[in-house]
Each structure stands twice: as C-alpha cells, then as structure tokens.
C-alpha positions, -999 to +999 in steps of 0.1 A: +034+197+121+052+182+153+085+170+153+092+138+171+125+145+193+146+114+200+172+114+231+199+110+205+186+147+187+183+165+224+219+155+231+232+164+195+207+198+200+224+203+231+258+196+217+257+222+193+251+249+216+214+251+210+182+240+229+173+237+264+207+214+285+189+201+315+205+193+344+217+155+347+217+129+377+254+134+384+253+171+386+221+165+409+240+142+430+274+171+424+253+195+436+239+175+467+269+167+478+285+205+473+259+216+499+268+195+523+307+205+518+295+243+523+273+231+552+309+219+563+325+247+558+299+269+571+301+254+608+341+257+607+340+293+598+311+297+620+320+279+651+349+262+645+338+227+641+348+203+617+317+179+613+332+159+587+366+155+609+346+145+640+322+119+627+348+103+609+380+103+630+403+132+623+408+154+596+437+134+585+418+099+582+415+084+550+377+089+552+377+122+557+402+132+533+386+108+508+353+131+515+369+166+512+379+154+474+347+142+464+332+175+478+362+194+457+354+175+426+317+180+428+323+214+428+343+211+396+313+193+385+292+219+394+309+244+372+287+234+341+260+246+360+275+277+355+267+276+314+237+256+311+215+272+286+182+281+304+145+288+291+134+321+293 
C-alpha cells in the first residue's frame, strides 16, 4: 500500500537522521552567493584584483565589508551541505 507523506513527516524523517534531506532555498541562495565570493577570491589570487573592493568603493567601505560577511556566513551555511544524506 502507499503511504501518504506530509511535509511535517519529511522534516521529522529528516530530523531523525533518516530519509533523503534535500537542499533548501537558503542554502541554494548560501551556495549562490559562496561562488561569487570564490569568484572574488579567484581574481585577487589570480590577478590581484579586488572586484568586490572596486565596484563598491574600497575594501574598507561599509558595503564591501558588509559583503565579505555575508559571503563568510554563507559559507558557514554551506557546511550542511557537507552532511546531507544523499540517494544512492
């Protein structure tokens, strides 16, 4: 017979440790944004050239700064990606 799964038993399932965790909206929009800070991060190593620093006034600017934490939380978001249960 089928079993009619309810959101409330997939997060209770996934909870537990069992079942299938799929990937939510913030650690979509985590992971987005962590690319972009590696993108960053790939031109300074690379050629020494701070894109978030020059489109937004300085490294030290309260935008940019602002944007180097979200992209250094979003990487700490990113770490549950790390232990996400996957189907084989």
């Amino acid at each position: 017979m089928y079993k009619i799964v309810t959101k409330r038993d997939n997060i209770t399932e996934n909870y537990r440790g069992g079942g299938h965790m799929s990937v939510t909206l913030l650690q979509k929009i985590a992971l987005v944004v962590t690319i972009i800070g590696a993108i960053n991060w790939g031109l300074i190593g690379l050629f020494q050239f701070d894109l978030v620093a020059w489109l937004f006034a300085g490294e030290t600017s309260i935008v940019s700064r602002t944007i180097y934490t979200l992209v250094g939380i979003t990487g700490l978001i990113n770490i549950g990606l790390l232990f996400a249960h996957t189907e084989d």
